[in-house]
Every structure is written in C-alpha cells, then in structure tokens.
C-alpha positions in Angstrom: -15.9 1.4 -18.7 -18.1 -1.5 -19.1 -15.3 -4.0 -18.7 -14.9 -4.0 -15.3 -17.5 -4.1 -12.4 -17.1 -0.8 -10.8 -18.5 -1.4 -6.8 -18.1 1.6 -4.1 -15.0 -0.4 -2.5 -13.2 -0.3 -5.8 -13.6 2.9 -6.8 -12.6 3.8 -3.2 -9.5 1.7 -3.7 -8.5 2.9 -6.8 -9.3 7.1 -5.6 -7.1 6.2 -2.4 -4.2 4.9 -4.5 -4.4 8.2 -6.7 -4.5 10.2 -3.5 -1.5 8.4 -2.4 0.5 8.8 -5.2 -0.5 12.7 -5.4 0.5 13.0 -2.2 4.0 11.3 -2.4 4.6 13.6 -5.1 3.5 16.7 -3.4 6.0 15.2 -0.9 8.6 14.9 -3.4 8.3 17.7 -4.8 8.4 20.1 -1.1 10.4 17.6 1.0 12.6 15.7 -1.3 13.7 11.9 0.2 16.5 11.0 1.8 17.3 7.2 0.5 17.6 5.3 3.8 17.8 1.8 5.2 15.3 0.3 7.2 14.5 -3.0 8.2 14.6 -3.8 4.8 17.5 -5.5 3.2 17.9 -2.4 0.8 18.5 1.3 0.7 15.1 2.6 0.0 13.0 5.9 -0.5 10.0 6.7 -0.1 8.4 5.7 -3.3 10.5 2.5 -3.1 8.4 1.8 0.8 5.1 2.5 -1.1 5.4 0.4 -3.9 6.7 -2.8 -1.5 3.7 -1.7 1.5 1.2 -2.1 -2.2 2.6 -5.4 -2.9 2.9 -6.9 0.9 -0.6 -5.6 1.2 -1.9 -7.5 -2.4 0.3 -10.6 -1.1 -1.7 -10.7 2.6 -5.1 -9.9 0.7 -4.2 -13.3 -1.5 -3.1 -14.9 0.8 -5.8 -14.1 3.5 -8.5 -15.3 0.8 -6.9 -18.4 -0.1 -6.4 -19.9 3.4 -9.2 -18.3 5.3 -13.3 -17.7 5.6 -12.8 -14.9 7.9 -14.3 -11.8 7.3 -12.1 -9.4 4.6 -11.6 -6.6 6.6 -9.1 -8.1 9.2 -6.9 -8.7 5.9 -7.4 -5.0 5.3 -6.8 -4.3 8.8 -3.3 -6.4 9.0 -3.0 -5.0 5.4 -2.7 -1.6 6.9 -0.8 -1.8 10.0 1.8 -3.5 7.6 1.9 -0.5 5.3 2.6 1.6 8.0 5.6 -0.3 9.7 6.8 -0.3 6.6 6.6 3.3 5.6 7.7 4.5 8.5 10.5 1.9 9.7 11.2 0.1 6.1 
C-alpha cells in the first residue's frame, strides 16, 4: 500500500464510499428499486442516482479547485447538498 499516500481524509473517503455502497445494497436487497424519473433526463434507480451524485460531486471538486482559492470544504459542502437533490429528486 505504499503507492498511494494514505491521509485520514482519504481513508475516510474511501470507508464512506464502501459504507454507501453496503448500504445501497442492504437496500436492494430489503427494498428493491422502483426505476423512476426525476429531474433527470432518464429513468433512473437508485444505484443509477448514486453513481451520477459520485460523478457531479468529482466534477464540482475539479472544478471548485481549478477556478477557486477558497477553502475545500464549501466544495464538499455544495458537493453534498448536490448528492442529496439528486438522490432524492433525480
């Protein structure tokens, strides 16, 4: 594991992603999804939501880096409000 700098925030990043994915499968498993649409130009299921909220979230982070010297944690902040507007209404 010496390739890669492991800090706190990203072994919290990567343990919270594992979480998340145990627990959409718990879900999956006890409450099967309903595909549905949303705001989102698509039918979509719960796994489908997740997977856009991780790459909206990676996109903002980028883009938040790139374009600002502002401190990370509104990006993570926006990052996460996004993720849950889209779970919930995507």
């Amino acid at each position: 594991m010496q390739w890669m700098a492991w800090t706190l925030p990203t072994a919290v990043f990567f343990v919270a992603i594992g979480l998340a994915l145990l627990l959409l499968t718990l879900l999956e498993i006890y409450r099967p999804t309903v595909p549905r649409r949303g705001f989102l130009p698509m039918v979509t299921t719960r796994g489908d939501r997740f997977f856009v909220s991780l790459l909206v979230t990676a996109y903002l982070h980028v883009l938040f880096l790139a374009f600002s010297d502002g401190p990370v944690l509104v990006a993570s902040v926006t990052s996460l409000c996004a993720a849950v507007c889209l779970m919930r209404w995507g």
